[in-house]
N, C-alpha and C positions, 0 to 999 in steps of 0.2 A: 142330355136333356134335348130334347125333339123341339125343335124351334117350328111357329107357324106359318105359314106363307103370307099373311099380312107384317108380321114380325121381320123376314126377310125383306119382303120389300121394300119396307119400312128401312131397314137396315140398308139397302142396296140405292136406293135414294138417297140419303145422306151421303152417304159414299162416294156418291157420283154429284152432290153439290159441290162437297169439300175437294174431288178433285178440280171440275170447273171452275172454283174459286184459284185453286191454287195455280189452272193453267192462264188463270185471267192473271194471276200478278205476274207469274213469268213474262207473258208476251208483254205485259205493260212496261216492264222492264226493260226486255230486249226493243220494243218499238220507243222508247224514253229517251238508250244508248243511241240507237237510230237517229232519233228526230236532233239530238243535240250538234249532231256532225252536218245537218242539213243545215242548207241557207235559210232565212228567214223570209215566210214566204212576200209576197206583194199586199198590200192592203187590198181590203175586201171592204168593197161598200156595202151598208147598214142594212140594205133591201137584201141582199145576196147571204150576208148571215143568218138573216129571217128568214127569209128562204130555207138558206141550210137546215136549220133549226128543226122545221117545220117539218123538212122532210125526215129527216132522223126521229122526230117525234112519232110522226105515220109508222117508219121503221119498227120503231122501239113498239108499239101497240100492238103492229100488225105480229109481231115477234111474242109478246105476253096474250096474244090470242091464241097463236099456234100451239103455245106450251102448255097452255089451256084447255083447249079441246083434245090434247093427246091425252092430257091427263083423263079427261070426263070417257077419251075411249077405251082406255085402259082399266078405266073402272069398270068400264059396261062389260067388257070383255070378262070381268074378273067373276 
C-alpha cells in the first residue's frame, strides 16, 4: 500500500517526538546521577531566583517560537 507524504510525515514526526522524549529522560537520568554526587550548591537569594526564572522563561518562549516558525516553513515549503 502506497503511503502519502502528509502520512509520512505525519509518521516521521512522531517518531522524532518519541525519540526526543525518550533522549530527555536519559539525560535527566544521567544529569540526576550527576547532580547527586555534587556538593550542594550556596543559597541563592529570592531576587537572583526571579531572575533565574525569568530568564529561563524568555528561553523556553524564545524556544516554542523557533519551533514554530519552522513548522509554518515547512508548511510553506510543502
Amino acid at each position: 500500500m502506497r503511503i502519502f507524504q502528509p502520512e509520512r510525515a505525519l509518521i516521521a514526526r512522531e517518531t522524532h517526538e518519541e525519540n526526543r522524549r525518550e533522549l530527555a529522560r536519559i539525560l535527566d537520568q544521567i544529569s540526576k546521577g550527576r547532580g547527586s554526587s555534587l556538593p550542594a550548591p550556596p543559597p541563592v537569594s529570592l531576587e537572583t531566583q526571579f531572575q533565574m526564572s525569568v530568564h529561563r522563561i524568555l528561553e523556553d518562549v524564545q524556544r516554542a517560537k523557533d519551533v514554530q516558525t519552522a513548522h509554518i516553513l515547512r508548511w510553506l515549503q510543502s
